[in-house]
MARZAVEX-860624 format. One record per residue (C-alpha): x, y, z. Coordinates in steps of 0.1 Angstrom, whole numbers. Last residue first. Example, Ala and Ser with C-alpha at 12.3 -4.5 7.8 and 13.67 -1.06 7.14 Angstrom:
BEGIN
SITE, 137, -11, 71 $
SITE, 123, -45, 78 $
END
This chain:
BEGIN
SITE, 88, -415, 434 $
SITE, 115, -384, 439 $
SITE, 105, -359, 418 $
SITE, 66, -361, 411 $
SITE, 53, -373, 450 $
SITE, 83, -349, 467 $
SITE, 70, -319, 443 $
SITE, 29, -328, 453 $
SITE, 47, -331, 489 $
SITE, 68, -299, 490 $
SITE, 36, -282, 472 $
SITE, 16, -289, 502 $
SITE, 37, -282, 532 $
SITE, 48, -247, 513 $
SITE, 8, -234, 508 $
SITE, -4, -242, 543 $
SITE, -39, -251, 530 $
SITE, -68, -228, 524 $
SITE, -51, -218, 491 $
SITE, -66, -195, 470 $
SITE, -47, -203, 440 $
SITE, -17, -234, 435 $
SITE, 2, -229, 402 $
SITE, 31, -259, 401 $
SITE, 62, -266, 381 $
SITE, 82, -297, 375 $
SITE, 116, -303, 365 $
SITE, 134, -335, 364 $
SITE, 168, -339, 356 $
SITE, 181, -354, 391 $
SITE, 160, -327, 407 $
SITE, 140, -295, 397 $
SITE, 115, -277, 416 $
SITE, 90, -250, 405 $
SITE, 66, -232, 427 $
SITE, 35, -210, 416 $
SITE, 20, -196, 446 $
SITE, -14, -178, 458 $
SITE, -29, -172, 493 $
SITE, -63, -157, 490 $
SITE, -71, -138, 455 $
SITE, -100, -114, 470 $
SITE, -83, -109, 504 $
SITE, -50, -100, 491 $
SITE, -21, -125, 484 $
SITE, 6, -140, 465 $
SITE, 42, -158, 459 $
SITE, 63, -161, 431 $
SITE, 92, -184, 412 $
SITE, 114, -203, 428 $
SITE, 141, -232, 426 $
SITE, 130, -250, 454 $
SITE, 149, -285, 453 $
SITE, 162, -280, 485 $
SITE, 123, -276, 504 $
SITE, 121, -256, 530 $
SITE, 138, -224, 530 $
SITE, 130, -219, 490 $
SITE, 91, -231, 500 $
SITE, 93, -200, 528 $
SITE, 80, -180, 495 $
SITE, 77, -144, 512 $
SITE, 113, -135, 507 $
SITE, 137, -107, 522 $
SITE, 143, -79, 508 $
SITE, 170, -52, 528 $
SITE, 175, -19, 520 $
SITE, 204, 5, 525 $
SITE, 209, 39, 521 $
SITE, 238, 56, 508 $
SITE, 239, 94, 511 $
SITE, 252, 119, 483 $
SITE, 214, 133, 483 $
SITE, 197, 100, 482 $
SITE, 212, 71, 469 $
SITE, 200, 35, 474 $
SITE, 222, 4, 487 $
SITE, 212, -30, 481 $
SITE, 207, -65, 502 $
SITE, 192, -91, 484 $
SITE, 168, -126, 503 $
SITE, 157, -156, 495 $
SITE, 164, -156, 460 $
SITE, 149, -184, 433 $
SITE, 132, -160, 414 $
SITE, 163, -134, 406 $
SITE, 184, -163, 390 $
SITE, 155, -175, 372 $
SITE, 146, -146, 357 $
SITE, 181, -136, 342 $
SITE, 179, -170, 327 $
SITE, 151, -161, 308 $
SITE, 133, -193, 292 $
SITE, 115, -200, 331 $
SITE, 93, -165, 322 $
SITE, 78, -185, 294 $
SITE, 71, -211, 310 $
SITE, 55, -184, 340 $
SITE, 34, -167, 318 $
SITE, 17, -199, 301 $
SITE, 13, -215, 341 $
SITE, -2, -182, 346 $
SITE, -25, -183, 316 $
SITE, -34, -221, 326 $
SITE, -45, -206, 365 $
SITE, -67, -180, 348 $
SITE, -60, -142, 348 $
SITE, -83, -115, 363 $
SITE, -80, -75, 366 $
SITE, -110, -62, 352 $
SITE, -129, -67, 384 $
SITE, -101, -53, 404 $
SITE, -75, -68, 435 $
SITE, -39, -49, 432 $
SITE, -16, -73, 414 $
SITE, 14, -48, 412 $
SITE, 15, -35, 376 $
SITE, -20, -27, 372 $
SITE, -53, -33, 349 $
SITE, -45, -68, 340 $
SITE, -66, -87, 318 $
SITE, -63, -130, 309 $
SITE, -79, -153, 295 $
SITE, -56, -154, 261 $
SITE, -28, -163, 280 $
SITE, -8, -172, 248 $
SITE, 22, -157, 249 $
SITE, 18, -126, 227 $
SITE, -17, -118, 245 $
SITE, 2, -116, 276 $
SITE, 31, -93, 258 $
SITE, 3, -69, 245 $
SITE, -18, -69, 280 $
SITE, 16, -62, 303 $
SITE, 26, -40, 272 $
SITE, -4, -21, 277 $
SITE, -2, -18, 311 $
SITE, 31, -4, 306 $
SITE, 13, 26, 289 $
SITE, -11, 34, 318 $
SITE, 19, 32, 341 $
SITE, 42, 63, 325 $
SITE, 71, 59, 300 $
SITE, 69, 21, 300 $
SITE, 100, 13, 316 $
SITE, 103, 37, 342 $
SITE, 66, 42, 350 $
SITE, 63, 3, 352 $
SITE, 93, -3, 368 $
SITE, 91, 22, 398 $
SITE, 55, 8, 404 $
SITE, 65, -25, 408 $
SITE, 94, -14, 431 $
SITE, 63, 8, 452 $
SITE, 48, -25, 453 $
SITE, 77, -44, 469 $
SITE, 68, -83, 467 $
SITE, 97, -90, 486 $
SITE, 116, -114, 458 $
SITE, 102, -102, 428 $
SITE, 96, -68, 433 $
SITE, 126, -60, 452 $
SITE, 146, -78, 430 $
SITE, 128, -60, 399 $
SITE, 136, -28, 422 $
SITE, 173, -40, 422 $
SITE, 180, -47, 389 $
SITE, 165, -12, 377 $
SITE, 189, 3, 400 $
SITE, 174, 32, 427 $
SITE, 184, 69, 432 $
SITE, 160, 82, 460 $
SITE, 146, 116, 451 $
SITE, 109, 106, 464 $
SITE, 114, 85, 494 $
SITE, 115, 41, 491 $
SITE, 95, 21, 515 $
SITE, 102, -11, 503 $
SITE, 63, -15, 500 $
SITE, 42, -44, 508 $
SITE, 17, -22, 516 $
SITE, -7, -1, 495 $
SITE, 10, 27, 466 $
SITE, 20, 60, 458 $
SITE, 54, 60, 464 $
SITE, 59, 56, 423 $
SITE, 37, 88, 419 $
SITE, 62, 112, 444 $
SITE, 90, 104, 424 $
SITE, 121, 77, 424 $
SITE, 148, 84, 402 $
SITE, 156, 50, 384 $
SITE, 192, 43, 375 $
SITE, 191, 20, 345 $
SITE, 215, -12, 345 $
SITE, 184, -33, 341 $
SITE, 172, -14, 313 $
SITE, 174, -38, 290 $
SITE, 135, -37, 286 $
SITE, 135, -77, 287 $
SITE, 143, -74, 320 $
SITE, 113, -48, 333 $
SITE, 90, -66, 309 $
SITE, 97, -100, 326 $
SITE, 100, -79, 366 $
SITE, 64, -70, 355 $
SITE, 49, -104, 345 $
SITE, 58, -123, 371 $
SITE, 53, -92, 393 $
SITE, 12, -103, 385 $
SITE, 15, -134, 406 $
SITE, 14, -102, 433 $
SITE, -25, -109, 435 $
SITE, -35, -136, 402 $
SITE, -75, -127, 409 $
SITE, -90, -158, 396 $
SITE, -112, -169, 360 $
SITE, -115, -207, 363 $
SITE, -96, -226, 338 $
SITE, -76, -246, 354 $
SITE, -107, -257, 376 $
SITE, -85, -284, 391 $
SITE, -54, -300, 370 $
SITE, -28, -328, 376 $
SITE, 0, -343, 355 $
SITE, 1, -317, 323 $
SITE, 23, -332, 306 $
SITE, 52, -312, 288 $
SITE, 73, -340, 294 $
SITE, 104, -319, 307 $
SITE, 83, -298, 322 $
SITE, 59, -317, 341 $
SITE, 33, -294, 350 $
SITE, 7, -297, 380 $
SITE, -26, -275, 381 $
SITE, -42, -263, 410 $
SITE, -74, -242, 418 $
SITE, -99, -228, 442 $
SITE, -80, -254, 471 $
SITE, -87, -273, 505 $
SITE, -73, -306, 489 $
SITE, -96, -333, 486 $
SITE, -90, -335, 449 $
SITE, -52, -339, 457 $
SITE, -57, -366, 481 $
SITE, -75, -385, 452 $
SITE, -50, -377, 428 $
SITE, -19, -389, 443 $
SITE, 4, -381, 418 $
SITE, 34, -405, 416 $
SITE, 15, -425, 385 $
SITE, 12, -402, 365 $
SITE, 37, -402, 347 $
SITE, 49, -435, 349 $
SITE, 16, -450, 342 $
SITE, 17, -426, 312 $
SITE, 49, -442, 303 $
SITE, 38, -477, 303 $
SITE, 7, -474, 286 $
SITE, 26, -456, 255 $
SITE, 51, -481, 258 $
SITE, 29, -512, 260 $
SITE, 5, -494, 228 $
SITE, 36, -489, 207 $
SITE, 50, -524, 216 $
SITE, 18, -536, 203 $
SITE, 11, -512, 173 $
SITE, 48, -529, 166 $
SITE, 32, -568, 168 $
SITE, 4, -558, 150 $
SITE, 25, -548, 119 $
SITE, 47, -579, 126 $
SITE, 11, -598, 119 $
SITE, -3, -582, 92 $
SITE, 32, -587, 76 $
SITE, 32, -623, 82 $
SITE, -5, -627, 69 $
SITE, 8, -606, 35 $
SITE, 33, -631, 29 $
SITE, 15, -659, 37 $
SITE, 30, -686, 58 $
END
């Protein structure tokens, strides 16, 4: 046989075995996702990451410009941790209590730990902790704005604007579903962050005039109560946003992370099956 012919040939065998492999793994990837029930799901937007993969396994109007609500404290307690501040003592004053429900409730005077209001933040979705770390950590709250903006920008999420440290509704205050899955990956890289994201619940102690007082936060994602595989990372609502979440779950080696926005769908039954359908097929 030709020389040339038998190398044409073995070089068509390889494209082949590339093409069967290639076909292969994407079947495997995406395979478990059930994309028909998931375009009939009740949803403004939803994207589906495989981490390990970096594929993108499902996506619905990822783009789309949305109100991120308390998604935001991804983004503060990240600033507040990278700050190295976290062993800080934080005097609260009378502009920090200025804020809407959720609120830890804290009084002007009380002594609070940095760790412990990005806690707050994180895991009851305090706004007046949100508050304390932005005026703490950037000097006052118009500043850490800034860095929210500058440190977005730095990441990639180049759709994205936020006007407050809490995740307070606004017309100028708007991310997109990709930007958040951006923020959050790059969250996920601080171990610090993990640990406080996958909390249910931190008791601490405040001080007030020589007097302890203790607080209790409790979680909003009932995911981590739900699903063992939960490992975090936020929860979200107001009126404008609806009922927001970005989940992640890990199993076996696999690691997958979903941002569900304005759900009209019981937010925990829904990413327990898209995480069930990717994890354990």
């Amino acid at each position: 046989m030709d020389h040339c012919l038998l190398n044409d040939l073995k070089g068509f065998g390889m494209i082949k075995k590339i093409v069967t492999v290639s076909l292969t793994l994407c079947i495997s990837l995406f395979g478990a996702i059930d994309k028909h029930e998931l375009d009939g799901l009740k949803v403004g937007a939803l994207v589906v990451k495989d981490l390990n993969t970096k594929h993108v396994l499902y996506s619905k109007d990822a783009e789309k410009r949305v109100s991120p609500a308390s998604l935001t404290k991804v983004m503060t307690a990240l600033l507040a941790i990278q700050s190295g501040k976290m062993n800080h003592a934080v005097t609260i004053t009378k502009e920090m209590t200025k804020v809407e429900p959720t609120i830890a409730g804290y009084k002007r005077g009380d002594v609070v730990l940095m760790s412990d209001l990005v806690k707050a933040a994180m895991i009851k979705s305090d706004n007046d902790a949100a508050k304390a770390i932005a005026i703490t950590v950037g000097g006052d709250e118009e500043h850490f704005i800034a860095m929210m903006n500058i440190k977005a920008k730095q990441i990639g999420m180049n759709r994205t604007h936020f006007t407050n440290p809490c995740g307070y509704d606004g017309a100028d205050h708007y991310s997109t579903p990709t930007d958040l899955l951006k923020m959050t990956e790059y969250a996920i890289k601080n171990s610090t962050f993990n640990t406080i994201s996958k909390l249910n619940s931190h008791v601490y102690y405040v001080l007030n005039k020589d007097k302890l007082k203790l607080f209790k936060a409790y979680t909003h994602n009932r995911l981590l109560n739900r699903y063992q595989y939960a490992v975090g990372v936020k929860t979200g609502f107001t009126n404008k946003a609806g009922a927001c979440l970005i989940a992640r779950a890990k199993k076996d080696g696999r690691d997958c992370l979903i941002v569900m926005m304005n759900a009209k769908v019981d937010r925990w039954k829904t990413a327990k099956a898209i995480f069930e359908q990717v994890l354990e097929s």
